[in-house]
N, C-alpha and C positions, 0 to 999 in steps of 0.2 A: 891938526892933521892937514900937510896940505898935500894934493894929487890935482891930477891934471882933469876938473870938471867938464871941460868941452869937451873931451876925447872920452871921459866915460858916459856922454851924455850921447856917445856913437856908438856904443857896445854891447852887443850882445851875449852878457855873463851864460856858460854854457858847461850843461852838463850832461854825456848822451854816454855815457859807459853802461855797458850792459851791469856791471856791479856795482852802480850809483843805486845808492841808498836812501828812502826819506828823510835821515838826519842828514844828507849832505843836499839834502834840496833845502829843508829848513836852511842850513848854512849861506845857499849861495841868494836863496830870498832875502835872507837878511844881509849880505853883503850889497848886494841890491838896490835896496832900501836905503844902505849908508853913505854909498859913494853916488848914485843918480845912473846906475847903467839903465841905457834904452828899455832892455825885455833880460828874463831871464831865457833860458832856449833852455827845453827840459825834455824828457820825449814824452810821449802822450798820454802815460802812465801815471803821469804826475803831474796834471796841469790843475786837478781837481784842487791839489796838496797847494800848488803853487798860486793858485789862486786866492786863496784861504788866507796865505803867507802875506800877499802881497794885499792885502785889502786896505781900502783907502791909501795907498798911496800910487804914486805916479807910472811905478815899473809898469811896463806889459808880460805879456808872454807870450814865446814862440814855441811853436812844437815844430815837429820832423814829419815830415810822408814820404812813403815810400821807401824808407830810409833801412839801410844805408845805401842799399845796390838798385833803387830806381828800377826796379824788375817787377815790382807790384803791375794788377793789370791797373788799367783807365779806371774804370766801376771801384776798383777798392781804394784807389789813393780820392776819388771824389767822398766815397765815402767817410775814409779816414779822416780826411778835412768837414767835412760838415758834422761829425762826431765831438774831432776835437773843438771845432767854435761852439758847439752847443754845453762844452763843457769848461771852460772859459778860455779858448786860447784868443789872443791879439794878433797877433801873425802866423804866418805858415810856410816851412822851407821845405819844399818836395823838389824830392831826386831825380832828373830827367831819364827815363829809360836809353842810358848810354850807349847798349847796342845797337839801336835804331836809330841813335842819330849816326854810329860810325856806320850804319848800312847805308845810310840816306835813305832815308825814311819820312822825311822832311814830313808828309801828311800825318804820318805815326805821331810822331814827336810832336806836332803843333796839337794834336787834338787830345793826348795827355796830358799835355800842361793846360791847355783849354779849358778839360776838365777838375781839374783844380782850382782853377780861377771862376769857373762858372759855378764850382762847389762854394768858394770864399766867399762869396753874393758881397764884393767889395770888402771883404781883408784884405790885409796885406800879404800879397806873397811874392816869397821869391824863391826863383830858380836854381838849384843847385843843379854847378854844368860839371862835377868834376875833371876837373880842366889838366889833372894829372895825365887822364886816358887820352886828351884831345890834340889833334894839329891846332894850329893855327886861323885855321882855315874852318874848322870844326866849329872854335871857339865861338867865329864869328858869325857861324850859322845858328846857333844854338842860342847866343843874341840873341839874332834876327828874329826866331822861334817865338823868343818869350817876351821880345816888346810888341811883335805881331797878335802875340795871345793875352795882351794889357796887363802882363805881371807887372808887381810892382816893383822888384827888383830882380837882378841877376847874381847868383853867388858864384863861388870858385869851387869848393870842396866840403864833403862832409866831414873829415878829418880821418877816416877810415881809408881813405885812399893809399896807393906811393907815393903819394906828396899832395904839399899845399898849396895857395895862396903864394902869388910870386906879383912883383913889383911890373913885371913885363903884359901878364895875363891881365892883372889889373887896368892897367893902363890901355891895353888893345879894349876889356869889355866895356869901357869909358870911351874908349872914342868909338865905337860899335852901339851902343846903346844913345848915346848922346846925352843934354843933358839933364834931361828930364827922369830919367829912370835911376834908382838905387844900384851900387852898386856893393857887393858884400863880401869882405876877405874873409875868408877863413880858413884855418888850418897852418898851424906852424907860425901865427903868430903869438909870441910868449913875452914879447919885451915891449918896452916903449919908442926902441926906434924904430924896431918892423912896423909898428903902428901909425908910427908918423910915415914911415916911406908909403905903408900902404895906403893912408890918408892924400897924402901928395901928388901920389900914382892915381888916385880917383876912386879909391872907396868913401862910399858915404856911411858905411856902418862897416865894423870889423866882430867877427865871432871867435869868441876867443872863454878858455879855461883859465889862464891866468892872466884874468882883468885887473883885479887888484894890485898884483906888481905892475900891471903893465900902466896903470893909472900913476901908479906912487911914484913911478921912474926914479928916475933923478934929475939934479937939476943940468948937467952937460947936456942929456937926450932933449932940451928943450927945442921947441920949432914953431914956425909961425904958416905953420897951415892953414 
């Protein structure tokens, strides 16, 4: 079997449908397992399951807070995060409350993700900014937010948005973030060249449903990221 190991060794295999099923988490644990993706990203429901799945080997896993629409209060997405590490998650991707950052809200928004990061007591988390809702200008405040509040990375999107992960957005929360912080595509990446561009562009981890194709590619989509 050959696929592209370095780029599934960036991936965060993902399954966040409200009618995701435990035989389709069984499924994507064991895809997991076979190709070398980063974490499985599952929502919280199932990290118990995923846990289980993934024992003794190398995967992680990621769960969601706040998730989809980042409207959860401060108190419950802290909660949600120190729930789901106690129940085995590895990482944690919480939804920045979006209104308040387009209000300017700037002390809002730093002290929500705050709380999530001071809930992680050193997980890894990252920032979902859905960068669909966002300026430009937005983007790079919401940055600023989350390396101010020592996330450990920045995402694009939860996938529920009007769109996703763009080569442009990428590239501004890379040179916005600098380069020390993670940077995380997701949404509407399905293939192997979106993955390389958004690789290029400056994701250091892509979240994506269809990892498996997007590993196996082919050999044209090859690249020297």
């Amino acid at each position: 079997m050959t696929f592209d190991q370095k780029l599934a060794s960036m991936i965060d295999h993902t399954l966040l449908k409200a009618q995701s099923t435990p035989e389709q988490v069984t499924k994507i644990c064991n895809e997991a397992k076979e190709y070398g993706f980063a974490t499985v990203c599952v929502n919280p429901s199932y990290i118990e399951q995923a846990k289980k799945e993934l024992d003794g080997s190398n995967v992680g896993i990621t769960t969601v807070i706040g998730f989809p629409l980042g409207a959860s209060t401060s108190e419950t997405k802290a909660f949600e995060t120190k729930d789901a590490i106690s129940k085995g998650a590895t990482e944690i991707d919480m939804v920045i409350n979006v209104g308040l950052l387009k209000s300017k809200k700037w002390d809002d928004v730093l002290r929500d993700i705050q709380s999530v990061v001071d809930a992680a007591n050193g997980t890894v988390v990252k920032v979902i900014l859905e960068t669909c809702y966002l300026t430009d200008s937005e983007i790079v405040k919401a940055c600023e937010l989350s390396v101010q509040a020592q996330a450990s990375f920045v995402k694009t999107s939860t996938g529920f948005g009007t769109g996703g992960a763009t080569a442009e957005h990428i590239t501004l929360m890379r040179q916005t973030v600098g380069p020390e912080i993670g940077v995380k595509a997701s949404g509407g990446v399905r293939d192997q060249k979106t993955a390389y561009t958004m690789v290029e562009s400056g994701a250091t981890r892509i979240g994506a449903s269809s990892s498996v194709e997007i590993v196996k590619g082919s050999a044209t989509e090859k690249s020297d990221y």
